[in-house]
N, C-alpha and C positions, 0 to 999 in steps of 0.2 A: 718943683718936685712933682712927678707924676704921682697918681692913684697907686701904680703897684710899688712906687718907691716907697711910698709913707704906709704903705700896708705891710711892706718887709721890715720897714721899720717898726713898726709899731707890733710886730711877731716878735721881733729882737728884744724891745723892750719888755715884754710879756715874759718871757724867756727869762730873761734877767731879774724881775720882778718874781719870778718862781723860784730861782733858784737863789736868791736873797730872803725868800720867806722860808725856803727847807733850812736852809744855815743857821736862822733865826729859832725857827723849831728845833734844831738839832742844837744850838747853844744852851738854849730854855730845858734840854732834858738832860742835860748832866756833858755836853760834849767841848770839844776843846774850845779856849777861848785865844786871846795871842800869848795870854804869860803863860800857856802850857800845852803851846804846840810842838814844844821840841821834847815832849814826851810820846809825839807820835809814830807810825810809819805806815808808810804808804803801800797797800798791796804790792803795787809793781815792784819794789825796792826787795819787799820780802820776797817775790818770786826772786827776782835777781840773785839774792842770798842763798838762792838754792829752795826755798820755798813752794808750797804748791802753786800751779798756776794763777793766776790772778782771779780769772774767769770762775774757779775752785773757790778762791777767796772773796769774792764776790758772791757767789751764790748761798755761801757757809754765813755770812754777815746777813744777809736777809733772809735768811731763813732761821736765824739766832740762834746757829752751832754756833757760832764763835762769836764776841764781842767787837764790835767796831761801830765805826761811824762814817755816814757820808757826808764831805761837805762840797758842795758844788757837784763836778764832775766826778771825783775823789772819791776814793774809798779807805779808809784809816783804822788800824790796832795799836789800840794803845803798851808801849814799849814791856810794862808790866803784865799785861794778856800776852802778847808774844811770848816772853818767857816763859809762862805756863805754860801755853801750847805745844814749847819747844821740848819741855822737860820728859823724861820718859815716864809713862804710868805703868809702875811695876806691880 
């Protein structure tokens, strides 16, 4: 193995070691576990539903307009936030 294989490698590694210690952080503060992931949904899914952009829903999530979570690449609202978002405020 050359010098820049095992240095692509080991960015890889790094890379994955980040994004296993956000999931971790992001478990540790209230965020989904496996028994209650299919309380979730995935920005993309709610754009699909007719939803705002993702891009919208990604920015509104870190900026804590709206409630969600990132795990990994992912960005997620939880099925019960959704609903209230959805609802009208009269």
């Amino acid at each position: 193995m050359t010098k820049e294989q095992q240095a692509t490698e080991l960015q890889e590694i790094k890379k994955a070691l980040r994004e296993l210690k956000e999931a971790v952080n992001a478990m540790q503060d209230g965020a989904p576990t496996p028994h209650n992931m299919n309380e979730l949904v995935t920005i993309n899914a709610l754009a699909k539903m007719g939803g705002p952009h993702p891009q919208t829903l990604r920015r509104m999530i870190q900026n804590g307009e709206i409630p969600g979570v990132r795990i990994g690449r992912k960005y997620f609202i939880r099925k019960a936030e959704l609903e209230k978002l959805l609802t009208p405020k009269i």
